[in-house]
C-alpha positions in Angstrom: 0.0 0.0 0.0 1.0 3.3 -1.0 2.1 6.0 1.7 0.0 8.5 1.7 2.3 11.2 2.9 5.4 12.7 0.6 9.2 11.6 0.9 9.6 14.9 3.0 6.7 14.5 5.6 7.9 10.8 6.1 11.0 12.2 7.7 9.4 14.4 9.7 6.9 12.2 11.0 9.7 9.3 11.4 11.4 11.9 13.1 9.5 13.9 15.7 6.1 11.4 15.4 6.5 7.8 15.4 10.5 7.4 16.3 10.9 4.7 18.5 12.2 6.0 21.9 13.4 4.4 25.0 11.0 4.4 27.7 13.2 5.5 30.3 15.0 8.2 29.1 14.9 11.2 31.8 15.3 14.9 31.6 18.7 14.8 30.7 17.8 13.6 27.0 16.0 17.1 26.5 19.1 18.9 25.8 19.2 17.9 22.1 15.9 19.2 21.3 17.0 22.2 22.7 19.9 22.5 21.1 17.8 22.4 18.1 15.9 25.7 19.4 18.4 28.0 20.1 20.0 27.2 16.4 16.4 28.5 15.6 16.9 31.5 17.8 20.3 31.9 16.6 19.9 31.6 12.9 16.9 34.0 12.9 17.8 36.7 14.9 21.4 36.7 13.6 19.5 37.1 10.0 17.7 39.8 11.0 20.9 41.9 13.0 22.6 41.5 9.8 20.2 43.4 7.5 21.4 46.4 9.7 25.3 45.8 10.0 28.0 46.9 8.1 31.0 45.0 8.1 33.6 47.5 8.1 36.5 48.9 11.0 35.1 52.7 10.6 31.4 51.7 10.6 30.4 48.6 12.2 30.8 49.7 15.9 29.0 52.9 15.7 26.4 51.1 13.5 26.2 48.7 16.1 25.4 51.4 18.9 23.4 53.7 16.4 20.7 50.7 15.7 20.1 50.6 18.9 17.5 53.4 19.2 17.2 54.1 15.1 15.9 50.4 14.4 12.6 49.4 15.8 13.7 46.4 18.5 17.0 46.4 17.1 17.9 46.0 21.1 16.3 43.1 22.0 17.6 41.5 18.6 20.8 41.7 19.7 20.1 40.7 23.4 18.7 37.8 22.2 21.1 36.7 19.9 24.4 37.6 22.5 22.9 35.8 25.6 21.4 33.0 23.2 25.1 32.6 22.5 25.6 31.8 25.7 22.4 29.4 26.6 23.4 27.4 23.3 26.7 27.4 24.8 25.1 25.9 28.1 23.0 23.2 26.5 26.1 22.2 24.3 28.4 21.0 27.7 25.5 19.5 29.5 25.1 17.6 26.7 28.2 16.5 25.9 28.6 15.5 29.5 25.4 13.8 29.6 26.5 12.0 26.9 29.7 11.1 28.6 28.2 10.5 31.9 25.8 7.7 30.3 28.5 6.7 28.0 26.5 7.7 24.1 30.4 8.4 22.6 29.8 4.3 22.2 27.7 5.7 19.1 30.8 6.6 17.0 29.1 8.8 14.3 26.7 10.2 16.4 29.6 11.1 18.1 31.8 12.4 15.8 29.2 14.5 14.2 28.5 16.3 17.2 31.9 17.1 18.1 32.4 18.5 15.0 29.0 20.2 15.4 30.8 21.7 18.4 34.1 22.9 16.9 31.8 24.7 14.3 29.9 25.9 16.8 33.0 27.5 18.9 34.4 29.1 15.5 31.2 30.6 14.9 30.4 32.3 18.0 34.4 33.5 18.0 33.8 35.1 14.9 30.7 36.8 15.8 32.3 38.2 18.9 35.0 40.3 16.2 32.3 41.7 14.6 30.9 45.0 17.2 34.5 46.0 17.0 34.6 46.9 20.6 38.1 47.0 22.6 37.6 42.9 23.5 36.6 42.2 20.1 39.4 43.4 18.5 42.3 42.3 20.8 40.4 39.0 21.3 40.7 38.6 17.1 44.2 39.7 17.5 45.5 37.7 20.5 43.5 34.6 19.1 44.7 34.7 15.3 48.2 35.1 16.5 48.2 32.0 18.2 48.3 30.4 14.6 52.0 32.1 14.6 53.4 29.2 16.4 53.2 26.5 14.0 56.3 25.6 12.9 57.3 26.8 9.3 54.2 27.7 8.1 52.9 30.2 11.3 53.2 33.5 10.0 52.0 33.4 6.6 49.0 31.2 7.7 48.6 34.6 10.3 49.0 37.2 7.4 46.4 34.7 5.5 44.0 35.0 7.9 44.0 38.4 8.4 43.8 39.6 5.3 46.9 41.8 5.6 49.8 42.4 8.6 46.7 43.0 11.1 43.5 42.8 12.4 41.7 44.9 10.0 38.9 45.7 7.7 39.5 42.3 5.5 39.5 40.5 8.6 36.3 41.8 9.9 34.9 41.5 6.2 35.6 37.6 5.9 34.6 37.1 9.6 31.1 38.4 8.9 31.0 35.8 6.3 31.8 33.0 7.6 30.4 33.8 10.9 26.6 34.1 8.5 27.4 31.1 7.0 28.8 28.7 9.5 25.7 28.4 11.3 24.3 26.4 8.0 26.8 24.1 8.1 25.8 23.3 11.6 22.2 22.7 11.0 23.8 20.6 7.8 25.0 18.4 10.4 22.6 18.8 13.2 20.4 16.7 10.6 23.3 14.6 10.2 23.6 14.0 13.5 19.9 13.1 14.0 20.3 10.6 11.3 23.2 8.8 12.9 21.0 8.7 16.3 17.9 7.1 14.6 20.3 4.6 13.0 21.8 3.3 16.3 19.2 4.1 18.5 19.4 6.6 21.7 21.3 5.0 24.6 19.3 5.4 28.0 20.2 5.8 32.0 20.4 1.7 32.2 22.9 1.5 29.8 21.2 -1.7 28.2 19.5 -2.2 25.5 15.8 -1.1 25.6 15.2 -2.5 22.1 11.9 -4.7 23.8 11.1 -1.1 25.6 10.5 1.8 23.9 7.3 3.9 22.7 7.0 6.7 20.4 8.4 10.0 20.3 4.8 11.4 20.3 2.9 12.9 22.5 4.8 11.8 25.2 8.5 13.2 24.7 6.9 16.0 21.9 5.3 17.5 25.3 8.2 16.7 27.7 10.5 18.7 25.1 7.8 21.4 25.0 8.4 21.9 28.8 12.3 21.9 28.8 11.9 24.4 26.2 9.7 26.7 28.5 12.1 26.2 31.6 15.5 27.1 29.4 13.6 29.8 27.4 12.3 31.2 30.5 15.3 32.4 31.6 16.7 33.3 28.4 14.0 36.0 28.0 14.4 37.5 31.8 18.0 37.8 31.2 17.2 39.7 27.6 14.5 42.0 29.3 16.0 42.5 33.1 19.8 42.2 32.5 20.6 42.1 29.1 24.2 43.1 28.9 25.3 41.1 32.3 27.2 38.4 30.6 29.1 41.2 27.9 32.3 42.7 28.8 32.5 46.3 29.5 35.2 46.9 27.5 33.3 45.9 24.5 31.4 49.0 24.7 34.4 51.2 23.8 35.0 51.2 20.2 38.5 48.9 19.4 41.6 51.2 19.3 44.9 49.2 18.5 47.0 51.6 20.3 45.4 51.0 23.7 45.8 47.2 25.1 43.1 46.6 27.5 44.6 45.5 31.2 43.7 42.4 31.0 42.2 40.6 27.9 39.5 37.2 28.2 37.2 35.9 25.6 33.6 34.8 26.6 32.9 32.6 29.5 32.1 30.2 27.6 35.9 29.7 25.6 37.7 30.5 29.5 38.1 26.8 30.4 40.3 26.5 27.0 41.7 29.9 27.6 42.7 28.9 30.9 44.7 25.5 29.5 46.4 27.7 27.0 47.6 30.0 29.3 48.8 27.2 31.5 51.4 26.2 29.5 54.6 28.6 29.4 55.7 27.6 25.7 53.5 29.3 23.1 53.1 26.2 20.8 52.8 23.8 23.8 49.7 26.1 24.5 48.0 26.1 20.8 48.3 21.9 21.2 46.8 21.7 24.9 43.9 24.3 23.4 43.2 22.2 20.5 43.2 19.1 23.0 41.1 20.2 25.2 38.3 20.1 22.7 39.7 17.3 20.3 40.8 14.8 23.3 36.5 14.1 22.7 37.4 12.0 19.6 39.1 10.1 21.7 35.9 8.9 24.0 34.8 6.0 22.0 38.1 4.5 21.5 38.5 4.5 25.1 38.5 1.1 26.5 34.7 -0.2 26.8 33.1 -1.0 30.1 30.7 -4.3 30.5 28.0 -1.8 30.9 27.3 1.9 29.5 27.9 4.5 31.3 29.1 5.4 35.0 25.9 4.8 36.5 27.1 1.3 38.2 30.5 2.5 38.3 31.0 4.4 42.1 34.7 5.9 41.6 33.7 6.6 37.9 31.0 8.7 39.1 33.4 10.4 41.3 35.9 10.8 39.1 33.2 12.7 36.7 32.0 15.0 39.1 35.3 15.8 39.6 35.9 16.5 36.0 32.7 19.0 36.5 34.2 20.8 39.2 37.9 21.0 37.2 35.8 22.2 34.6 34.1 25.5 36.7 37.1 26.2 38.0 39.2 26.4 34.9 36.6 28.7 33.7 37.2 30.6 36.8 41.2 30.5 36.5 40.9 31.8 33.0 39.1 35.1 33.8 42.0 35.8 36.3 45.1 37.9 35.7 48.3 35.7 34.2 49.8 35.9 37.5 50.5 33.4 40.2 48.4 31.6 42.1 46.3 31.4 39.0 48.7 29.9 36.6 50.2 27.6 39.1 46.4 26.2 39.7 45.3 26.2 36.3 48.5 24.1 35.2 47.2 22.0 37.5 43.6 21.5 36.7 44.9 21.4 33.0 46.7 17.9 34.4 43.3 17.3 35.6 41.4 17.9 33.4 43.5 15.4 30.7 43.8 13.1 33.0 40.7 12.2 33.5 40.2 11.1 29.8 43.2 8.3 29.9 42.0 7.2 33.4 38.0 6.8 33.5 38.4 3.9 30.7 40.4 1.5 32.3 39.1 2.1 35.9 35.5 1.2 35.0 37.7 -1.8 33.4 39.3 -2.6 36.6 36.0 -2.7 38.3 34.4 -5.1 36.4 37.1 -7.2 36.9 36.5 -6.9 40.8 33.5 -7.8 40.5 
């Protein structure tokens, strides 16, 4: 018998209608769906900020400021899509640590995607910071773009490539705004991607067994359960855009970048500090590039890790403390990073970075080791 819905609608019905869904799954499996919703948020109101910006170093910050009370809700546009960043940014780390917490990396491709989802995610929101052209922005471009200097050979010119010229200047604020508008497609590209993978393999669960003989479908039940997520992480979205809008932005940002003045002490977003802090930890400038890119990258690692007899840390006692552990490392790196390079802050964050590493090599073979024990 013929289907009576089109190619497209089957998707979408397979997808958000009659998926097959573990029946146990808890609150912690609403984070993708989510996810989902602020690439919404960010996608459309980063569309609609860019009909009124002009990417160049003599415009775009008073542009910026100027749209502010010319364009009708220009405000709350831009309120929206800054502390958005930083919601997507929260959803992104509580689900990847869901995910290692209940051991999904066992999922390779689902995986993989989503890693990369989150590298292209980082590189966007890095590039959209450049573009207000505020005192951070710029020396956050420069500092950042210079780290590139310290691969071997090749540093420099790949520096003066991606600038545009011998700084950070109008061709480097040109190509940023393009590839920070167009980046965000790619990641919806592979959000699908991603979702493809899952509904291949199947969504892992807090049991860490199979739930093949359990499951029911994705609708109404988890259609409405995302529905309330959504309210309680929009909720606070929208307070923090009408109340408090600019309490997550840096004050310096709101003086137009100058290259001649160096701000006393330069950070990027919260949300990049934990890396920041790892970079800054090691003393040799190239050392520091590879422990940055590690820090993110060491994720590929995950499901090559050795396997446990059962998925995830649930059952596991010292692999539960060893990941809350990992939680706290990872607040207070993100603390460390938004302190002065001085000691005791370096001295601490070198050894959090140790930490913070470790923890990938060890977690494997311990949950290894107790299954052995027992």
């Amino acid at each position: 018998k013929a289907s009576r819905y089109s190619p497209l609608m089957s998707v979408i019905r397979h997808t958000v209608v009659t998926l097959p869904t573990p029946v146990n799954i808890s609150t912690w499996w609403n984070f993708g769906s989510l996810l989902g919703i602020c690439l919404a948020i960010q996608i459309f109101s980063g569309l609609v900020l860019s009909l009124h910006f002009t990417a160049h170093t003599d415009l775009s910050f008073y542009v910026v400021i100027q749209s502010f009370g010319d364009v009708y809700y220009n405000w709350w546009f831009r309120a929206l899509h800054a502390n958005g960043a930083s919601f997507f940014f929260i959803g992104l780390y509580l689900h990847i640590a869901r995910g290692m917490y209940y051991g999904s990396y066992v999922f390779k491709e689902v995986w993989a995607v989503g890693v990369v989802i989150l590298l292209l995610v980082m590189a966007s929101a890095f590039l959209g910071y450049v573009l207000p052209w505020g005192q951070m922005s710029f020396w956050g471009a420069t500092v950042i773009t210079s780290l590139f200097s310290a691969l071997p050979m090749i540093g420099g010119d790949v520096v003066i490539w991606l600038w545009g010229g011998f700084s950070v200047d109008n061709a480097t604020l040109t190509r940023f705004f393009g590839l920070h508008f167009l980046l965000p497609f790619g990641v919806a590209g592979l959000a699908g991607l991603h979702l493809f993978f899952l509904h291949d393999q199947g969504s892992s669960n807090p049991l860490g067994v199979s739930s093949d003989f359990n499951k029911v479908v994705f609708h109404h039940y988890y259609v409405l359960k995302d529905l309330v997520g959504a309210c309680f992480f929009i909720g606070p979205l929208l307070a923090l855009v009408y109340f408090n809008p600019w309490l997550l932005g840096d004050p310096e940002n709101f003086i137009e970048g100058n290259p001649l003045v160096t701000p006393q002490h330069i950070q990027p977003e919260w949300y990049f500090l934990f890396a920041y802090a790892i970079l800054r930890a090691v003393p040799n400038k190239l050392g520091g590039v590879v422990a940055l890119a590690a820090a993110v990258l060491i994720l590929f690692y995950m499901p090559f890790s050795p396997k446990a007899s059962i998925k995830g840390l649930s059952f596991y006692p010292c692999g539960k403390i060893l990941f809350f552990s990992l939680v706290g490392v990872f607040i207070l790196l993100t603390w460390a990073g938004a302190k002065p390079v001085e000691e005791p802050y370096v001295a601490l964050s070198q050894g959090l970075s140790v930490l913070y590493f470790l923890y990938f090599l060890v977690i494997g073979p311990l949950t290894r080791i107790q299954d052995k024990l027992l």
